[in-house]
C-alpha angles and dihedrals in degrees: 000000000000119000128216108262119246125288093242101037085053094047087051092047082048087055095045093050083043096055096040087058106132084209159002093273097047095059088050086052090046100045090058102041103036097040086073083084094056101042127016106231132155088232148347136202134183127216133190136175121276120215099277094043115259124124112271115197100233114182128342128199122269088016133099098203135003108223108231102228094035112133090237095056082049099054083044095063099039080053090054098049092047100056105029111093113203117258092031127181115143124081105257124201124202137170121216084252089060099044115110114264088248089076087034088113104063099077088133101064097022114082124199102285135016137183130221119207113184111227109225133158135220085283099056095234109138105255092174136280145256128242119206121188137189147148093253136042124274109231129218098276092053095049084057088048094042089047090057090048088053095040093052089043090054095050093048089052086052092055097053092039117134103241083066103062113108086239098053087042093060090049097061085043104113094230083045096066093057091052090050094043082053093047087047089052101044079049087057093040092057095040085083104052107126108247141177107260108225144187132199125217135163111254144198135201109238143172128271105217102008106183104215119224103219133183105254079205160034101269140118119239128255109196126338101215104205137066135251112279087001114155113237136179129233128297088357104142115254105170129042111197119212106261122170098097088056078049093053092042090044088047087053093045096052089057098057083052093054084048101049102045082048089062095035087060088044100054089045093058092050084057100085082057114019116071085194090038081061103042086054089056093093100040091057092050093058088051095052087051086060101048090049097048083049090058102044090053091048090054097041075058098051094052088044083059087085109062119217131203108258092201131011110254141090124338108224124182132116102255150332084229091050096056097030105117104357120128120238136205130232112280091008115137121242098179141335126238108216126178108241096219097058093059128143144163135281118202126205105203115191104222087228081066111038124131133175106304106193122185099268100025113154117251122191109203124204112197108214082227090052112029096163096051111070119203110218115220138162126222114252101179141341134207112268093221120023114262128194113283127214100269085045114268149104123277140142117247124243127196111198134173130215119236119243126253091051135118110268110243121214117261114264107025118142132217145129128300117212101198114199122214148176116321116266139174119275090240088051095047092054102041098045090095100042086052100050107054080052089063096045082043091052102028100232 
């Protein structure tokens, strides 16, 4: 059976992983986890100090990360801030019994005794502390243990403080300052350079002045004859509905008004004889009406189950797998016929980036099949509110048309939009956006 290593052996392997440490955080993470070799706890966290002052709970061990706004950081901090004097040097040692009332109410994550080391470095300024719980006291020997964990901690914080690094070093050099106070300048200066405000948005070529193809009724299809993007001509059928059930219906129909015209000939010639045969007479013939007009619409219905072109152009739907055997809906578009050569583009703004669209705008368009070769376009409308785009979520449509004397891109190819706007200040144009988010941030 394995034995724990010596006291001091472990305190000196603690050192080595310490001082290998590649950063400030490093040696936090280290202090909490491989202490656990030099001094038996339950659980140990480590504090410093934030920019204004104020305790800031940093790691703690057996966790990867402490939320900021758990209830357990913020009993920690209230801890801290309940049993660290100011200034404080010495170990302290507590059990819950003894804690301020204003912590009484972390029994849960508080076990019968803990054990306070102040983090200092070689200079003596107060860099933090460590806690150190566990179900049982800590004696004498493992408060000097648990000190020189906290003093080599401390040092390796000091050595990875900010104020040592080379770039924080030629700040605070004198000639330093006048270079920064001329780049400063030259960054002021060309804030104000006049540029092109502009806005980026995923974009798609689309037809002008698409004709949908849409189910007259409610049927399933039965078979859709013509490819994706597949030129047609017009009136060639494209899309064959399921009908035998409209067959079924037209072939009943037909018979009442066999029938109907049968009883409507019988009870005619009763009339010359028959005072109640004529009376029925109109009756029947009403009847007959009915039947007829049944069957004609019926049959209107039966020849709109093949669906024709209604223009010569491109075919575009998604697949012929993908509407096989799925039931429509009257009026509901199966697919739309566009003429390849009036083709424009359709812009998707997101509202975080809008800027002014005015009719004629330039757009330069980059294909995601021909980055290097812009299309040139000019705005023609935009949406007044922002509507839901394709992917979800919220943009604002563009219209925009090619210009001509350009190559015709194929329908339906995607890319990226660069809209260009008024004309702004260089200071302006790179701080909208930060701006911005610190308004949403702040609500204001």
């Amino acid at each position: 059976m394995s034995q724990s290593p010596h006291p001091a052996l472990a305190l000196l392997e603690f050192e080595r992983r310490v001082q290998s440490a590649s950063s400030n955080r490093e040696v936090a993470f280290r202090a909490v986890n491989d202490s656990s070799q030099v001094l038996r706890f339950d659980q140990a966290v480590l504090w410093r100090y934030d920019v204004f002052g104020q305790p800031m709970i940093a790691v703690a061990s057996g966790l990867a990360d402490v939320s900021t706004d758990s209830p357990f950081q913020q009993w920690l901090v209230r801890l801290i801030k309940a049993i660290v004097p100011e200034p404080f040097n010495a170990v302290q040692g507590f059990t819950a019994d003894s804690l301020p009332e204003a912590v009484a109410d972390g029994d849960e994550w508080c076990p019968a005794h803990l054990l306070h080391c102040p983090l200092r470095g070689p200079t003596g300024v107060a860099l933090g502390g460590i806690l150190f719980f566990r179900s049982e006291e800590f004696s004498e020997a493992e408060r000097a243990l648990a000190e020189w964990v906290a003093r080599s901690t401390g040092y390796g914080l000091w050595a990875w403080r900010s104020d040592r690094h080379a770039l924080k070093r030629w700040l605070k050099a004198r000639s330093t300052w006048k270079w920064f106070g001329g780049i400063a300048a030259v960054i002021v200066l060309a804030s104000f350079i006049p540029v092109t405000m502009s806005a980026l948005a995923p974009a798609e070529i689309t037809p002008l002045r698409p004709i949908p193809v849409t189910s007259p009724m409610d049927a399933v299809v039965r078979e859709i004859l013509v490819q994706p993007n597949q030129v047609v001509k017009a009136d060639q059928v494209v899309v064959i509905l399921e009908d035998t059930a409209l067959r079924n219906r037209l072939e009943v129909a037909a018979k009442s008004l066999e029938i109907a015209r049968a009883d409507l000939q019988r009870a005619t010639f009763k009339s010359f004889s028959d005072e109640a045969s004529r009376l029925e007479l109109q009756v029947l013939n009403a009847r007959v009406q009915e039947k007829a007009a049944e069957a004609a619409y019926l049959t209107e219905l039966l020849g709109k189950s093949k669906l024709q072109a209604p223009q010569g152009g491109l075919a575009i739907f998604s697949s012929q797998e993908d509407w096989r055997g799925r039931p429509v809906q009257v009026g509901e578009r199966v697919m739309v016929i566009a003429d390849p050569s009036l083709i424009g583009v359709t812009i998707y703004l997101p509202p975080e980036d809008a800027v002014e669209l005015e009719p004629g705008a330039r757009v330069d368009v980059l294909l995601h099949v021909d980055p290097l070769s812009p299309l040139e376009a000019r705005i023609e409308r935009a949406s007044y509110e922002a509507t839901q785009a394709p992917d979800g979520t919220l943009a604002y449509v563009i219209r925009a048309d090619l210009q001509p004397g350009q190559r015709l891109p194929r329908i339906g190819l995607r890319g990226t939009a660069k809209i260009h706007s008024e004309r702004v200040m260089l200071g302006y144009y790179l701080l909208r956006k930060p701006i911005a988010y610190i308004r949403r941030a702040l609500g204001i």
